[in-house]
N, C-alpha and C positions, 0 to 999 in steps of 0.2 A: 159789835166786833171788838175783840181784846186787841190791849198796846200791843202784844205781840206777837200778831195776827198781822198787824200797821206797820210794824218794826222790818218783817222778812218785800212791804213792798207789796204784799197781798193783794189790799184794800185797791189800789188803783189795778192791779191786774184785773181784777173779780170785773170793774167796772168797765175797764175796756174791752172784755171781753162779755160785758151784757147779762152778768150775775148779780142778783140781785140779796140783800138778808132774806126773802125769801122770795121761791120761787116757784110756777109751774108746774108740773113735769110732765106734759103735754105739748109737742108744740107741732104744728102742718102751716107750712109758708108762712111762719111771721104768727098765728094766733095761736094762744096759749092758755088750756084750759088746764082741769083737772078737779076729781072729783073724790078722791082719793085721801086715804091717810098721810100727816103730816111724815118727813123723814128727815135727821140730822147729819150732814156730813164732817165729819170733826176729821184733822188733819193728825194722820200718824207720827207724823214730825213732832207738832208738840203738844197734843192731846188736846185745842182748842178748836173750838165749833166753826167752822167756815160759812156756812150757810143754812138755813132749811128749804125742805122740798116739796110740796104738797104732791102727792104720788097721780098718777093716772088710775082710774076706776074701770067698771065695766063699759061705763054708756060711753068713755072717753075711747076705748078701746073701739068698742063696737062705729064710732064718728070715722076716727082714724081712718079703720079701713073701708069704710064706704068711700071717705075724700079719697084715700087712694087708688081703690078702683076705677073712680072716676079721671085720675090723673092719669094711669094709664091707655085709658085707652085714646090719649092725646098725646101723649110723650111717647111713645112704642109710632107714633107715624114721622114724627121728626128724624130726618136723616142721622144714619151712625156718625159721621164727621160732625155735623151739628150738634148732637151731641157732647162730643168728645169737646165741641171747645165751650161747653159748659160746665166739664169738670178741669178742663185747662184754665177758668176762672176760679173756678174754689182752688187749683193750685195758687197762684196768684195770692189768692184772701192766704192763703194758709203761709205762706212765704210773709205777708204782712203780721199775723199775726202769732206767728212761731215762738217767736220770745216770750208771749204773756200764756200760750197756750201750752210749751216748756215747761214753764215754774208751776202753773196751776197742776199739770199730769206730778209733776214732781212733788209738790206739797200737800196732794190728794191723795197722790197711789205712792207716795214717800223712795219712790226711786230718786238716784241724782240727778242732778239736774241736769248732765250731760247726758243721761238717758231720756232725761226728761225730751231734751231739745234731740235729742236720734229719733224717739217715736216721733214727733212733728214730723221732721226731716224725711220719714218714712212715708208718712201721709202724702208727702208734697213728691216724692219718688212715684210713685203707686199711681198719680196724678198724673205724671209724665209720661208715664210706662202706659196709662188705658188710651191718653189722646191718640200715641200714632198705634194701639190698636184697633182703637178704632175708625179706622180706614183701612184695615182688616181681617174685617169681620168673613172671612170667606170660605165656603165651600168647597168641593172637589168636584168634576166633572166628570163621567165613567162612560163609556161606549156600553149599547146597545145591543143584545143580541138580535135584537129587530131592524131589518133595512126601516128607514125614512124615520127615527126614534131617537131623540137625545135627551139623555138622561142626566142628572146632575144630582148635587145638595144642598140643602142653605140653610141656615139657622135665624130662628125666629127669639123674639123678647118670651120670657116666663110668664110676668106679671107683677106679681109683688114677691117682693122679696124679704124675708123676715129676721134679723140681724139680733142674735144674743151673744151678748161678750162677757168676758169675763173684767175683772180687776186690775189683775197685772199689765196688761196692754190697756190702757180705758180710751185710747183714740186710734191709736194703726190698725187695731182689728178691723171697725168698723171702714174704717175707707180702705182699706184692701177690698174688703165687699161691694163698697158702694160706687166706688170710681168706676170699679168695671160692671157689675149693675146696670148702671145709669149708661154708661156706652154701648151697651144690650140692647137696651131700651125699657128696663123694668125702673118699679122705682121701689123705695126701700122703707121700709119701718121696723125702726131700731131701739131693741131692749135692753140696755145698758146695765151692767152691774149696778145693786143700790148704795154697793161702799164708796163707787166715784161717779156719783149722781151732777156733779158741777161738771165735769169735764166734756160730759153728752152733750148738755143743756150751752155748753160753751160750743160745741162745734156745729149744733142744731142751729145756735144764732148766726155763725159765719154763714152756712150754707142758707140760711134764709135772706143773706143781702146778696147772694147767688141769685137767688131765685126771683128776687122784689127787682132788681137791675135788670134781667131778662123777661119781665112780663111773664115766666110761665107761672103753671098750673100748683095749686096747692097739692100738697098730697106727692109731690115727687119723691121728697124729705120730710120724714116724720120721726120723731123720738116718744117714746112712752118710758119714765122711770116709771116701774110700776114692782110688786110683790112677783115673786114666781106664779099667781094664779093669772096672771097676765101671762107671764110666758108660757103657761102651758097652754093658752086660748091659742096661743100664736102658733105652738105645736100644732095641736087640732085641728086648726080652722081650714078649712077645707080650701079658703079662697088665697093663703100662704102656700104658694106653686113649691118655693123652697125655702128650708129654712138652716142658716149657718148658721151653726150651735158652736162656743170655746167654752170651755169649762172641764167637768170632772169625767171622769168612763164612766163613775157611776150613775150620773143624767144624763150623757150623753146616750148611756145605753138604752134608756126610757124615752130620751128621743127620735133619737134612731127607731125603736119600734113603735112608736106612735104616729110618727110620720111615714113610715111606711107601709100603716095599717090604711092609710087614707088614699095611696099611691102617689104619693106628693114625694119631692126630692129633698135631701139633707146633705150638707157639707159638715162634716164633724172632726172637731179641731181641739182634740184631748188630750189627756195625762201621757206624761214624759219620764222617762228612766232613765237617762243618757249617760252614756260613758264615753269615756276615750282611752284608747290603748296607747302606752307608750312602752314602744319595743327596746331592745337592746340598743337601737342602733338612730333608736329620736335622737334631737336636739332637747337637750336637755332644760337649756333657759327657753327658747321658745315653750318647751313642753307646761314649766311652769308656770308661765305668764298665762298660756290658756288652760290651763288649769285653773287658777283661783280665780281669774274674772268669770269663765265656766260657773266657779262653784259659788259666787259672794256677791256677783251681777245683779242688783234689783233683790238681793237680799235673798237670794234663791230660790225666786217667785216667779222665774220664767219656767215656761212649758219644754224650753230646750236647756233649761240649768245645766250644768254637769253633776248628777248624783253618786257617779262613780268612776275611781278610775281602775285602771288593770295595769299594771306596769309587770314589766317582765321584772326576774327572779334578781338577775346581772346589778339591775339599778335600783332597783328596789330601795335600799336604806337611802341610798343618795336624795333618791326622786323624795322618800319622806322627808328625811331631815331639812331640806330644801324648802317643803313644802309648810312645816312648823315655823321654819324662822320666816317665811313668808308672810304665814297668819298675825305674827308677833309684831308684824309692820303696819298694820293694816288700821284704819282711821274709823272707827264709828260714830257718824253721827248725824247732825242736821245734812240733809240731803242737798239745799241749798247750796252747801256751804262746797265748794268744788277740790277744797283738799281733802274731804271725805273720801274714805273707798265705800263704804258701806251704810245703806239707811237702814233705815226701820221695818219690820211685818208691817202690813197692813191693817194689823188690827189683834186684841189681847186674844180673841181666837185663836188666829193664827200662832198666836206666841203659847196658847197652850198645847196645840198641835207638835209644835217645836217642840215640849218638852217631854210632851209624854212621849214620842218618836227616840228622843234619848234614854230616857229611861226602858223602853221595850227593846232598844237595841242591847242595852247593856245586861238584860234582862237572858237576852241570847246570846250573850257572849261577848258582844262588839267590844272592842278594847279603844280608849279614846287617847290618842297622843294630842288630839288638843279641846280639851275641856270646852264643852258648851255652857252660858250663863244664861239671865236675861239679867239686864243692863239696869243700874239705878244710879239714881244721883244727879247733878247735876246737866241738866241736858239729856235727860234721856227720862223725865217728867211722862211723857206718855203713857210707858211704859210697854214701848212695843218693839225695842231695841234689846237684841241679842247678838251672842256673840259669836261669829263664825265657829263650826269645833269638826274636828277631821275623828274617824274610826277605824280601826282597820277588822275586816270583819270576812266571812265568806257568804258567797251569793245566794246560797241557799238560805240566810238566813229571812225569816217573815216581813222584816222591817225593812228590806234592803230591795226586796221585791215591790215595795210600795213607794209610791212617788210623797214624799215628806215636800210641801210647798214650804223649804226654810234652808237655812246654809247649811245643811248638814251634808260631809262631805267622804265617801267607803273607798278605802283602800284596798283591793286585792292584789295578790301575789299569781305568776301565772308562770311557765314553764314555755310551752310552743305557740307559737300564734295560733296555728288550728283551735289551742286552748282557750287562748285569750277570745276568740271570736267566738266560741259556743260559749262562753260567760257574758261578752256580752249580747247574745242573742236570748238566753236563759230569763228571761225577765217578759211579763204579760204587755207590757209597751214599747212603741218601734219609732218614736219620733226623730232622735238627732241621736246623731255618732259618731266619733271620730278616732281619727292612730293617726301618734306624731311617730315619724319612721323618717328617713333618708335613703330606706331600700328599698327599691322598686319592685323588685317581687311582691314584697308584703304590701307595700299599696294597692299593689294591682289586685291582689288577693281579694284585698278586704274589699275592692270595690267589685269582685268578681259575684257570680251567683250564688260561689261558697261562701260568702263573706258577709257583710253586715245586713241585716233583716230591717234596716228603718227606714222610712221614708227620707231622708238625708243622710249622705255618708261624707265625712269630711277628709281631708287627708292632711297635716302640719297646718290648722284650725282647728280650733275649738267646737263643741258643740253649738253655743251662741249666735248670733249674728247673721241670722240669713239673710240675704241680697233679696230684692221685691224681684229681679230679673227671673232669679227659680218659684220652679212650683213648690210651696210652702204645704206641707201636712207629714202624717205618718200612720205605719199602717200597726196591724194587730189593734189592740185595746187604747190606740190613737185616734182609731176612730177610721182611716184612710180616703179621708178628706184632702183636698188642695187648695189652696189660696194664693191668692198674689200674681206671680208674674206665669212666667214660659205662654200653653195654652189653654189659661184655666178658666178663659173668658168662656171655654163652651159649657161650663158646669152652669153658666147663667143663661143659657137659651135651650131652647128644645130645636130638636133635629129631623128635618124634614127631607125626604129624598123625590122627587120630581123627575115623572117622563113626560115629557112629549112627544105625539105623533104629528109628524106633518105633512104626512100623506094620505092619500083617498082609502088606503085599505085599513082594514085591522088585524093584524096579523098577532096572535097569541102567543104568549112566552111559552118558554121550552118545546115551540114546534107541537102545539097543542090542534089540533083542526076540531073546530066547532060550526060547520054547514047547517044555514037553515033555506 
């Protein structure tokens, strides 16, 4: 491990949080095999190696879920409450070890580290939110068109539950799913992005002194880092009841029909295009402030970024010129370091992504009031550090319709709100959206049925920042998936409707007479 690797405080994090120089990437209750190709996780901070990973193979895969089979049909008879205060103890772990698991998401997936420490913070919300759901977990009760006949619902555990995440999030995704999973009564095996292979492998070891302190069963919590031919078995496999997919529309669409070829369930949590409308009549420093954390948040690698805004015609120049001197403020660099506004991509991919996305936009036309770079010189050695850049561009163009995971940030011009709201519904994805307004009509509007098409509509908020409290997803080429909070706990159980008779006769539905 390099001096300065030492220098950021790393080396004892990695340790207290049960990463090793190498490791794993198997792990069911505490044992930790793998059969698999080695894998490097180098930190996008500052281009030096953090750990390696020995990946999980087929026979490791194929163990996994046998153990967890077997887990299930022990942990599905444990009361819901009981349960729940087994994930009320990984809150707990996760409260203890939020600081080291902060810096790690930060210096792995090169968000700051106040993001770093928000996704934790997330995990341990989502934790709070599934305990008092679970107590409940409850059905509805319907009258009978039959005298002596009561009829009801109740919802039953899945099974195994199959968990692929993405990058950008490498720990909240996963326990949005699993807290409430586990309060279901299903248990979970989880395929982690391989660019933040340490941060799985960090939260697979909390939830295993979970596990080893309550005597239960292995196979509740499983992690496989492994290649996408893992994840697609995970797809397939007939004995994965569901499976939450984060990532691109374009796998997610391959999963989506693959898993529905088997008649198996999917929760799909995909590509974002988000804008927010700022009318005549927004707050204008509000409007700004979510605007660029919107557009520069995690380096514009969230699923709810802001990629575009629509500002009416009135404020137009204001809302730009605003918006440059903004940029010209803005800090890039080590994520750690917390007078940063801005980290790094995740990786020289990404940063080539970035740049071809500039050049295709300018290609169309896009006119850029604030020049895109990528970053050299001192402190920015990775090479995965660019530089926020604004375009002002119209929505038809090719580039504008596609979600660029990087700070690039489209300006349009718009005329009537009606306008503004079929501009931003004009786009193949429906995740986050939002208008800063102070008029009520226009709020009400956009939040009307003529109004925004995404699965979240914001009103004087930004795209960014959803509460675990709402149902998390969006629809179109989102995928129209939910996570998180309200009642998205039923997406994790199957739905059973129940009559009884408790009378001597059998009297048939719809006044049917069947005499023998």
């Amino acid at each position: 491990m390099s001096k300065k690797v030492k220098d950021f405080g790393i080396e004892k994090i990695l340790k207290n949080l049960g990463i090793k120089d190498e490791n794993k990437g198997t792990s069911v209750g505490g044992k930790y095999f793998a059969s698999g190709k080695s894998i490097e996780s180098y930190s996008p901070v500052d281009g030096n190696l953090i750990a390696k990973v020995k990946t999980s193979g087929e026979s490791d895969y194929n163990k996994v879920i046998e153990i967890a089979e077997n887990a299930f049909k022990e942990f599905r008879l444990i009361p819901a409450p009981k349960r729940g205060e087994i994930v009320r103890q990984l809150g707990q772990k996760l409260r203890h070890y939020k600081d080291d698991l902060g810096k790690l998401v930060s210096y792995e997936m090169g968000k700051s580290l106040q993001e770093g420490l928000g996704e934790v913070q997330e995990m341990i919300d989502i934790c709070d939110f599934a305990v008092g759901v679970s107590r409940q977990l409850h059905g509805y009760t319907m009258h009978s068109e039959r005298p002596g006949h009561r009829m009801y619902e109740q919802y039953h555990p899945l099974g195994i539950v199959g968990i692929i995440t993405a990058f950008n999030f490498p720990v909240a995704v996963w326990a949005w799913n699993t807290a409430l999973a586990w309060i279901c009564g299903n248990v979970t095996v989880w395929k982690p992005s391989e660019k933040t292979p340490l941060c799985a492998i960090a939260c697979q070891n909390i939830m295993n002194e979970v596990l080893k302190e309550n005597n239960l069963s292995e196979g509740i919590s499983s992690v496989l880092v492994a290649d996408h031919e893992i994840g697609q078995k995970l797809v397939d496999d007939k004995r994965i009841a569901l499976v939450s997919f984060t990532g691109s529309t374009r796998v997610g669409r391959l999963v989506s029909t693959n898993v529905a070829q088997r008649f198996g369930k999917s929760i799909l949590e995909l590509g974002g295009n988000n804008a927010i409308i700022i009318s005549k009549d927004a707050d204008i420093d509000m409007s700004i402030i979510g605007a660029v954390f919107g557009a520069v948040g995690t380096a514009g690698q969230r699923c709810t970024s802001t990629r575009r805004l629509i500002i009416h015609e009135s404020v137009y120049n204001e809302v730009k010129n605003r918006l440059v001197k903004a940029y010209g403020q803005l800090k890039i660099g080590n994520p750690l370091d917390e007078t940063n506004h801005v980290g790094p991509l995740i990786d020289t991919d990404a940063v080539n992504m970035y740049q071809e996305a500039i050049k295709k936009g300018k290609k169309e036309g896009a006119k850029f009031i604030v020049e895109g770079e990528v970053l050299k010189g001192k402190g920015y050695e990775s090479g995965c550090y660019v530089k926020p850049c604004i375009a002002e561009v119209k929505n038809s163009y090719e580039i504008v319709q596609h979600e660029t995971f990087a700070p690039i940030l489209y300006l349009i011009k718009y005329k009537t709100l009606e306008e503004a709201i079929a501009i931003q519904n004009d786009v193949p994805q429906g995740l986050s959206s939002a208008i800063m307004t102070q008029n009520l009509r226009e709020a009400e509007l956009f939040l009307s049925h003529a109004g925004s098409d995404c699965g979240i509509a914001n009103v004087n908020i930004g795209t960014s920042g959803a509460e675990i409290g709402g149902a998390f997803g969006g629809e179109k080429e989102t995928g129209g998936g939910r996570e998180s909070g309200s009642d998205v706990w039923k997406y994790y159980m199957r739905r059973q409707t129940n009559t009884i008779n408790y009378t001597t006769n059998l009297p048939l539905a719809q006044g049917i007479k069947f005499d023998l």
